[in-house]
Backbone as a printed PyTorch tensor [residue, N CA C, xyz], in Angstrom:
tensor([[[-32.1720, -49.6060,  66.6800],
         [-32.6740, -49.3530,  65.3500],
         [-31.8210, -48.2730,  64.6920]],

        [[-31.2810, -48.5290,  63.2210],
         [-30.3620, -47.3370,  62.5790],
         [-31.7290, -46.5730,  61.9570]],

        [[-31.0690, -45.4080,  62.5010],
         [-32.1500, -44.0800,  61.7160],
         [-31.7510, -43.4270,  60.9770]],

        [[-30.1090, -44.0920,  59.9250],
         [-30.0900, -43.9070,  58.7290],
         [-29.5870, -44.6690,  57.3340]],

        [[-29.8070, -44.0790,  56.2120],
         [-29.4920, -44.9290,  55.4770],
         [-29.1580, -44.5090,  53.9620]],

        [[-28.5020, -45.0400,  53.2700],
         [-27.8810, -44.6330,  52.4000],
         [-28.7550, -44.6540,  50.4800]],

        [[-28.9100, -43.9710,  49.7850],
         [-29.7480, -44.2140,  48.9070],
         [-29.1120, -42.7920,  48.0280]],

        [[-29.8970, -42.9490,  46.6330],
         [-29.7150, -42.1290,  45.5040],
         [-30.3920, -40.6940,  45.9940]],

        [[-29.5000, -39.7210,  45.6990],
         [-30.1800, -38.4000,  45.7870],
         [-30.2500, -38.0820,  44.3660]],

        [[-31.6200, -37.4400,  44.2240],
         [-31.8300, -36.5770,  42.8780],
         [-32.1820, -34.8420,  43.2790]],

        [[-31.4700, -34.1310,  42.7630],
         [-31.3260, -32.7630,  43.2620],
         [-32.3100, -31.9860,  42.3330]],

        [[-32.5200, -30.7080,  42.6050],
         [-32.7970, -29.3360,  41.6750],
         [-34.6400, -30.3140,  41.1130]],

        [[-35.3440, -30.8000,  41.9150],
         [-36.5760, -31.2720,  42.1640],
         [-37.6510, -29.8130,  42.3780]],

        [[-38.7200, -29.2600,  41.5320],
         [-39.1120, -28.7750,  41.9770],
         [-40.0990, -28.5190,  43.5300]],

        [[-40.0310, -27.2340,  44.1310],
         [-40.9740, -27.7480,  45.5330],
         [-42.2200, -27.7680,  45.0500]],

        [[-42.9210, -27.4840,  43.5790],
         [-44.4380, -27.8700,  43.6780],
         [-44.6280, -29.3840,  43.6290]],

        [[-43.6160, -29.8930,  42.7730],
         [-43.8760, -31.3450,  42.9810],
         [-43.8130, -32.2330,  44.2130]],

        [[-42.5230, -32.0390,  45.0900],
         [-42.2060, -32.3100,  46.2540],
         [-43.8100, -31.8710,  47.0250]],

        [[-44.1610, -30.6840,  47.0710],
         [-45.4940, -30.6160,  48.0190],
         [-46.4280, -31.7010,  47.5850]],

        [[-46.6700, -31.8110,  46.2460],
         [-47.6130, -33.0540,  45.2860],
         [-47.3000, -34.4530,  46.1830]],

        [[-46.4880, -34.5030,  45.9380],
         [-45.9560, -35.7830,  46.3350],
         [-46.4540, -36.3860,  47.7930]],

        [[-45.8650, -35.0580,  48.6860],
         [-46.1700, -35.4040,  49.8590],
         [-48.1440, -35.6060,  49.9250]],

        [[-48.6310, -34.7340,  49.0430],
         [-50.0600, -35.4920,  49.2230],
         [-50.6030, -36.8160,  49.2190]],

        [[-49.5680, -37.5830,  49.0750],
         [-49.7890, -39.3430,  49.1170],
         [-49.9450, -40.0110,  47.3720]],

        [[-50.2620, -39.3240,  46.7030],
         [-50.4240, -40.2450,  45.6540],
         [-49.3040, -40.6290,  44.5730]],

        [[-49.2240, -41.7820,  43.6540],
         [-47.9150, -41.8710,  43.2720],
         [-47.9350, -41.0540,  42.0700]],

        [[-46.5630, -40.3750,  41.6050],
         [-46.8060, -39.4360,  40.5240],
         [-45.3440, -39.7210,  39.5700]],

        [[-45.3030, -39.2950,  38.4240],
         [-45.0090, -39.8490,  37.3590],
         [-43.8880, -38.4670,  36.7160]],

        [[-42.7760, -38.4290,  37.1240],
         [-41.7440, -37.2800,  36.9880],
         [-41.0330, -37.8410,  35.6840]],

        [[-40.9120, -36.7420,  34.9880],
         [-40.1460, -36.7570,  33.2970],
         [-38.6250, -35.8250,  33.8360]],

        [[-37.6590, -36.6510,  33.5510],
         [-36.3250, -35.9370,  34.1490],
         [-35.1580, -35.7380,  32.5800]],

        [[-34.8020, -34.8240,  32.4870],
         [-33.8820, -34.7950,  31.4350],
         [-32.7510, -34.2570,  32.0500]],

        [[-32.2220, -33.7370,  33.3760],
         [-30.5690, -33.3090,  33.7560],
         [-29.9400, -34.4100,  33.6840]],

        [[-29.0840, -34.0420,  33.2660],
         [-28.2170, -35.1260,  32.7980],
         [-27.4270, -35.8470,  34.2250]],

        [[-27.4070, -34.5730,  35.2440],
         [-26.5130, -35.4090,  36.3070],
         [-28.1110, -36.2040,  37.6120]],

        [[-29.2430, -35.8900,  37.4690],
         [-29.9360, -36.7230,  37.7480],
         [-30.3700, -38.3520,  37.3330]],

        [[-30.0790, -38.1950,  35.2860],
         [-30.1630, -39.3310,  34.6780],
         [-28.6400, -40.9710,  35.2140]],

        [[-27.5140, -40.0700,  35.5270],
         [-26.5510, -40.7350,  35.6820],
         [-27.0280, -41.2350,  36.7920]],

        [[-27.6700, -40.7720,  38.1050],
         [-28.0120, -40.8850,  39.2760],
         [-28.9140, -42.7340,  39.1900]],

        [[-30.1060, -41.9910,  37.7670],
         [-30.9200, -43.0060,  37.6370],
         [-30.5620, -44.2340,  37.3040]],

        [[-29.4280, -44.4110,  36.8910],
         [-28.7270, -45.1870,  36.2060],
         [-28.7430, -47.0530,  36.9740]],

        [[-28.3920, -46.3880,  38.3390],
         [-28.2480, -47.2140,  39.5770],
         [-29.2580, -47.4480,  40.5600]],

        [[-30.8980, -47.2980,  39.8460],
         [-31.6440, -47.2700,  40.7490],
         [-32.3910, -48.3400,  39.8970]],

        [[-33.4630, -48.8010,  41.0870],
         [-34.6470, -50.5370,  40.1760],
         [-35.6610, -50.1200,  41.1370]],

        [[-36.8310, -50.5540,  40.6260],
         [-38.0680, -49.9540,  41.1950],
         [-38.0440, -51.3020,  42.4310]],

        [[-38.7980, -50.3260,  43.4720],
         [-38.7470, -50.4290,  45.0460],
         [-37.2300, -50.1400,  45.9510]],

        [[-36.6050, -49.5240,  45.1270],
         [-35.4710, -49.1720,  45.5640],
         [-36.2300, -47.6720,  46.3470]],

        [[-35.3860, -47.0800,  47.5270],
         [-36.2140, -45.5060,  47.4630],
         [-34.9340, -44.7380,  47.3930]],

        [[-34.9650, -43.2900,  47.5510],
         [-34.0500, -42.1280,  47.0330],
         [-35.1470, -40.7420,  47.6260]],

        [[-33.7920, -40.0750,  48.0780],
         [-34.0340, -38.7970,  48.4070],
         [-34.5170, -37.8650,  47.1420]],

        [[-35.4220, -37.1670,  47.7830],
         [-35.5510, -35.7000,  46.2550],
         [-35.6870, -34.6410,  47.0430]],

        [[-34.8700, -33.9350,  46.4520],
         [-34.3860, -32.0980,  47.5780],
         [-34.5020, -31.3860,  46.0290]],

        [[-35.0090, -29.8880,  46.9230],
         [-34.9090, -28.8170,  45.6780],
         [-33.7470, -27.9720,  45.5880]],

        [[-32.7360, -28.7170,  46.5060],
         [-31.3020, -28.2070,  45.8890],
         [-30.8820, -28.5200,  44.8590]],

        [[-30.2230, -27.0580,  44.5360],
         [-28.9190, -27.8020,  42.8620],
         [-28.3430, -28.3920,  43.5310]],

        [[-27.3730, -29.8490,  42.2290],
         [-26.2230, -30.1200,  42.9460],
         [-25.1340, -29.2700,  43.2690]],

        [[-25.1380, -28.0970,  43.0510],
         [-24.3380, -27.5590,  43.1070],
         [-23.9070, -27.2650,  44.3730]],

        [[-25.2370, -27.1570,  45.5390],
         [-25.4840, -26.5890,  46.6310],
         [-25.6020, -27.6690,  47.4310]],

        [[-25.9260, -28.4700,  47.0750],
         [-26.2820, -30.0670,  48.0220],
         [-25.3780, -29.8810,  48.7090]],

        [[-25.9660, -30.3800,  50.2140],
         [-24.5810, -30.5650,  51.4220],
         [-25.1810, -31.3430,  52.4130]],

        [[-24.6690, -31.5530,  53.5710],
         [-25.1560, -32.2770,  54.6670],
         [-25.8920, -31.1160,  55.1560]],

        [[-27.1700, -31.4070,  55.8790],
         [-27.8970, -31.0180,  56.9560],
         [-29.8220, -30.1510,  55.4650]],

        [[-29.2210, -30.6860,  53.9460],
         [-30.3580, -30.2190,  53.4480],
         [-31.1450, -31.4310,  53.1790]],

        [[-32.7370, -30.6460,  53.2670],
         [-33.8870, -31.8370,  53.1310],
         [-34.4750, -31.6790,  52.3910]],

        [[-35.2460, -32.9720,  51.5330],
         [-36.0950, -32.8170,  51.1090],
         [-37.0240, -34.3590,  51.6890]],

        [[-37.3950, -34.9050,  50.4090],
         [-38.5730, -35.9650,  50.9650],
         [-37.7520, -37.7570,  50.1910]],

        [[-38.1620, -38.5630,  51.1780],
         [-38.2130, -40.0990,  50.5520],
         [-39.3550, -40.8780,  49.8660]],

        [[-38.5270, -41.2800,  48.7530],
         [-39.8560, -41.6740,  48.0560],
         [-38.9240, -42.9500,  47.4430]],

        [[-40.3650, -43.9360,  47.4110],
         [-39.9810, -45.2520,  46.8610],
         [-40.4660, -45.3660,  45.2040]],

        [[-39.4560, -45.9370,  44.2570],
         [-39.4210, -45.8260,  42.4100],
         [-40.6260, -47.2820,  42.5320]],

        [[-41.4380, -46.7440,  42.0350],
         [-42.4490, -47.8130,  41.4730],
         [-42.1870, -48.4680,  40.1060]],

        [[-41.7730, -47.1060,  39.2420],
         [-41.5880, -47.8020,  37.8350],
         [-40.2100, -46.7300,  37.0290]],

        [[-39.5440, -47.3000,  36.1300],
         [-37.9060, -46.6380,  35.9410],
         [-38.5070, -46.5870,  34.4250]],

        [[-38.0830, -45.6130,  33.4170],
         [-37.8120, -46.2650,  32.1950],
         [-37.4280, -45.2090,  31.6340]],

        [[-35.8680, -45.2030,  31.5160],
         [-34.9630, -44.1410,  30.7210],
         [-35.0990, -44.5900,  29.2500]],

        [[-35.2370, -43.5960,  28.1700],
         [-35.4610, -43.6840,  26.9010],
         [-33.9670, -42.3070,  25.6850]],

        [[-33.8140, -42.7700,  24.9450],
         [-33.3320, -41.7350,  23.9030],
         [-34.0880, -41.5630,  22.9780]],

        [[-34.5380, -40.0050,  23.0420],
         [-35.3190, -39.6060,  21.4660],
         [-34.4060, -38.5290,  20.5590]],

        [[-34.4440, -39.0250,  19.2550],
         [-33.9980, -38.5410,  18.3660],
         [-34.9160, -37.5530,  17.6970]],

        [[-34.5570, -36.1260,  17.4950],
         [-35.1620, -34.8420,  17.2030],
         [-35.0090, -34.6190,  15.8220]],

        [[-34.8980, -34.1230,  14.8780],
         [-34.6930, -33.6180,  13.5810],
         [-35.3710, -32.0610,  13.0170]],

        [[-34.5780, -31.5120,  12.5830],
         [-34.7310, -30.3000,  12.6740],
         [-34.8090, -29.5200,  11.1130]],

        [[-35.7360, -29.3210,  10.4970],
         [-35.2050, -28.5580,   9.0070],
         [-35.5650, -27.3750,   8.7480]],

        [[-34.3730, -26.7090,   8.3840],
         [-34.1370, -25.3080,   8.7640],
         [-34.1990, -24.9100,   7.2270]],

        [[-34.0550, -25.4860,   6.0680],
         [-34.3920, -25.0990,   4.9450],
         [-34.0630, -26.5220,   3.8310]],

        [[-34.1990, -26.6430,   2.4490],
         [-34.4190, -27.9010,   1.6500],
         [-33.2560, -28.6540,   2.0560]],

        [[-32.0220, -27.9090,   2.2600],
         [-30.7370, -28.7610,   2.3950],
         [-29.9470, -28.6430,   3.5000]],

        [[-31.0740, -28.3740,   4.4390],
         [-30.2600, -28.3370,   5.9430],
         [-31.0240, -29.0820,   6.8150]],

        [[-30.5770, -30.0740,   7.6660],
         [-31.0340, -30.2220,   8.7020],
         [-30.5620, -30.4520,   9.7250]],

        [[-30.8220, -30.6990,  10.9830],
         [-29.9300, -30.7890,  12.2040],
         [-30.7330, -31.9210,  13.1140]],

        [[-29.9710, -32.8970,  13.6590],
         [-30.0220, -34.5090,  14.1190],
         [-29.6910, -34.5170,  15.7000]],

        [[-30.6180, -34.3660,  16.7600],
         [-29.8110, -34.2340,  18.0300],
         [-30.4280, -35.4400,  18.8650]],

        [[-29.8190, -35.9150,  19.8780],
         [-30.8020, -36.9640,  20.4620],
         [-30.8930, -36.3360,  21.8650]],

        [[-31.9300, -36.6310,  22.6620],
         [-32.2550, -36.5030,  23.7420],
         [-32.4710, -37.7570,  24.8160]],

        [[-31.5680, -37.7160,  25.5330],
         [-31.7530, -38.7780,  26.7260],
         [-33.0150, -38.2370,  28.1150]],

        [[-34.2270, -38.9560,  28.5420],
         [-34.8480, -38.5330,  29.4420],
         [-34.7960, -39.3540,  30.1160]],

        [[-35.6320, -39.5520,  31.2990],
         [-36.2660, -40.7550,  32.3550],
         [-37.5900, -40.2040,  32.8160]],

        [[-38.2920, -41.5780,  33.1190],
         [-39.4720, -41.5360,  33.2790],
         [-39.7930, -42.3030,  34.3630]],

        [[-40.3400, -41.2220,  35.2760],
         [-40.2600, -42.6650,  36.9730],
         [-41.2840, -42.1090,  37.7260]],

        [[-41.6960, -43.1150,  37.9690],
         [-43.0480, -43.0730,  39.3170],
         [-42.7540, -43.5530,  40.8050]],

        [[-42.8510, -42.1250,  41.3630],
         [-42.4110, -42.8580,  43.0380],
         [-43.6890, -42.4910,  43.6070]],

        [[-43.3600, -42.9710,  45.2990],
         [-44.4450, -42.6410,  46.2290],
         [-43.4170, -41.6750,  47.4040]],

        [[-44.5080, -41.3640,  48.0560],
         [-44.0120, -40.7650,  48.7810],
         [-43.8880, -41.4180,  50.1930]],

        [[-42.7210, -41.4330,  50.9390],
         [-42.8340, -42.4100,  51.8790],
         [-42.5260, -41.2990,  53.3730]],

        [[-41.3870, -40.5810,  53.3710],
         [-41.7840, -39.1820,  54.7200],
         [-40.3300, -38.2370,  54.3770]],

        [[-40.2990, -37.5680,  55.7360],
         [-39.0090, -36.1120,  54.8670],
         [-38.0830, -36.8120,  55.9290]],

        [[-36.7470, -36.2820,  55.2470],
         [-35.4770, -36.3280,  55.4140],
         [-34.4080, -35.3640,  55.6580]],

        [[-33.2960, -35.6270,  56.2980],
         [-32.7670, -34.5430,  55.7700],
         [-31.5360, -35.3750,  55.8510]],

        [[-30.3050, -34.7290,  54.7960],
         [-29.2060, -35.7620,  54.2230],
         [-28.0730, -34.9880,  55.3940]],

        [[-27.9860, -36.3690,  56.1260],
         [-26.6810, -36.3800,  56.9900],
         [-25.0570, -36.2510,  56.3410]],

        [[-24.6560, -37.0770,  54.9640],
         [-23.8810, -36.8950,  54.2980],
         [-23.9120, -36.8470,  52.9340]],

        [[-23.2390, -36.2550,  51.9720],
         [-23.4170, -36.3110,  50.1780],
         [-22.2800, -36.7980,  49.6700]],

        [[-21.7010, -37.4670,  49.0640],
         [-21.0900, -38.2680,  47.6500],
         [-21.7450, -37.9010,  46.1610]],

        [[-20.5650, -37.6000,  45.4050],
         [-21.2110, -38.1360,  43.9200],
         [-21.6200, -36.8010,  43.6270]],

        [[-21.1820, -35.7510,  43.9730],
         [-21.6250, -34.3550,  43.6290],
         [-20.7040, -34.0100,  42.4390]],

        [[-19.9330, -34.8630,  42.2380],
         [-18.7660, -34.1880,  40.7670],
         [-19.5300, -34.9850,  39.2520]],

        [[-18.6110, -34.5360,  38.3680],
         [-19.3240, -35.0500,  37.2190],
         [-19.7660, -36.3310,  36.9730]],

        [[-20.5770, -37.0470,  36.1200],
         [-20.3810, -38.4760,  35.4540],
         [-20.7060, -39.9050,  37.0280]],

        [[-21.2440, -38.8170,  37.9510],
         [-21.0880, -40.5100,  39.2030],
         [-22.2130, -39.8890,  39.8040]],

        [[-23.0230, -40.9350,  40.2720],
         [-24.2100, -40.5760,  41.2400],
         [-24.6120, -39.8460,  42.2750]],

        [[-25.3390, -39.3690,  42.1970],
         [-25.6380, -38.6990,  43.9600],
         [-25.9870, -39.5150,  44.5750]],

        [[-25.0860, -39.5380,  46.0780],
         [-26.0280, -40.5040,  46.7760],
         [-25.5390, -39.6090,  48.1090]],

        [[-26.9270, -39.8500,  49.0810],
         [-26.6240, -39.1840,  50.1380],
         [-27.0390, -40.5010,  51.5540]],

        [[-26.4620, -40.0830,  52.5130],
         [-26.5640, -41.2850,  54.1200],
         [-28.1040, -39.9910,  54.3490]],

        [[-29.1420, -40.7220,  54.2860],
         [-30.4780, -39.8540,  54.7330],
         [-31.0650, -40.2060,  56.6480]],

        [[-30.9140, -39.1710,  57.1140],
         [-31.5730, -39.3170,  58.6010],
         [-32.8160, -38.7150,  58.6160]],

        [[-33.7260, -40.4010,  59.3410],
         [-35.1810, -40.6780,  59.0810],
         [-35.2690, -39.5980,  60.3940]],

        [[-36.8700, -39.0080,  60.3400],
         [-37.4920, -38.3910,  60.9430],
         [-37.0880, -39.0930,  62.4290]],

        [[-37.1460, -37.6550,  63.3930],
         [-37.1070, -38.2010,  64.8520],
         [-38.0550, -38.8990,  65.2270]],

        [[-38.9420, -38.8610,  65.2170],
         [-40.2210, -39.6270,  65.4610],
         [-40.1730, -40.6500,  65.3880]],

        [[-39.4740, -41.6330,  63.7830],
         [-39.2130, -42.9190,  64.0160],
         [-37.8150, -43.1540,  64.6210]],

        [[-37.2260, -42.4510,  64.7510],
         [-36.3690, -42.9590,  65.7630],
         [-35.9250, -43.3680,  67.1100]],

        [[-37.1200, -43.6720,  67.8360],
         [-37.1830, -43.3800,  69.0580],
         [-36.9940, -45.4340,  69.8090]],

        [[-36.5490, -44.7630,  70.2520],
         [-35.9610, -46.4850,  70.7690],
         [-35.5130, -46.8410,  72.2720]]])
């Protein structure tokens, strides 16, 4: 049996949510970093993915967080508008994502890819010893 496997990492996850999570129920995360959204890019619900409360900055082999399977994906752009007086205004858009996972058990990432700009995180995740036993 392989006790690992390769999937999307999303980094800089807070640990109150991560603890949430691990309470079993599925929960509904609003993401606006931009190098998490690129991440999302390449993911379809029942796909699963690592979430660690490392920055990417810090991500490396041997850090953990938890596996969780995407129930539901739906990246959106909202457009803001701003008026600062009769003949000024300012036009910005905002890219978010909106995704519901479960929580499935913890991990910790054997290898990382995709830590530079504009390309995904993805990390090789090694499943708990426990299921690995063979």
């Amino acid at each position: 049996m392989d006790c690992t496997f390769k999937c999307v990492a999303l980094t800089g996850i807070g640990p109150h949510i991560i603890d949430e999570l691990k309470r079993g129920k599925p929960r509904t995360l609003e993401l606006q970093s931009a190098h998490n959204l690129i991440s999302l890019t390449v993911v379809s619900p029942g796909d699963v993915m690592l979430l660690t409360p490392v920055d990417l900055d810090d991500f490396s082999p041997g850090d953990r967080g938890i596996v969780v399977q995407v129930i539901s994906l739906t990246i959106n752009m909202k457009r803001l508008v701003e008026y600062a007086s009769p003949n000024y205004y300012e036009e910005r858009e905002r890219m978010s994502a909106r995704i519901q996972v479960r929580y499935l058990n913890s991990a910790m990432a054997k290898s990382v890819e995709g830590t530079g700009w504009g390309e995904p995180t993805l990390a090789e995740v090694i499943r708990p010893s426990n299921y690995c036993a063979g």
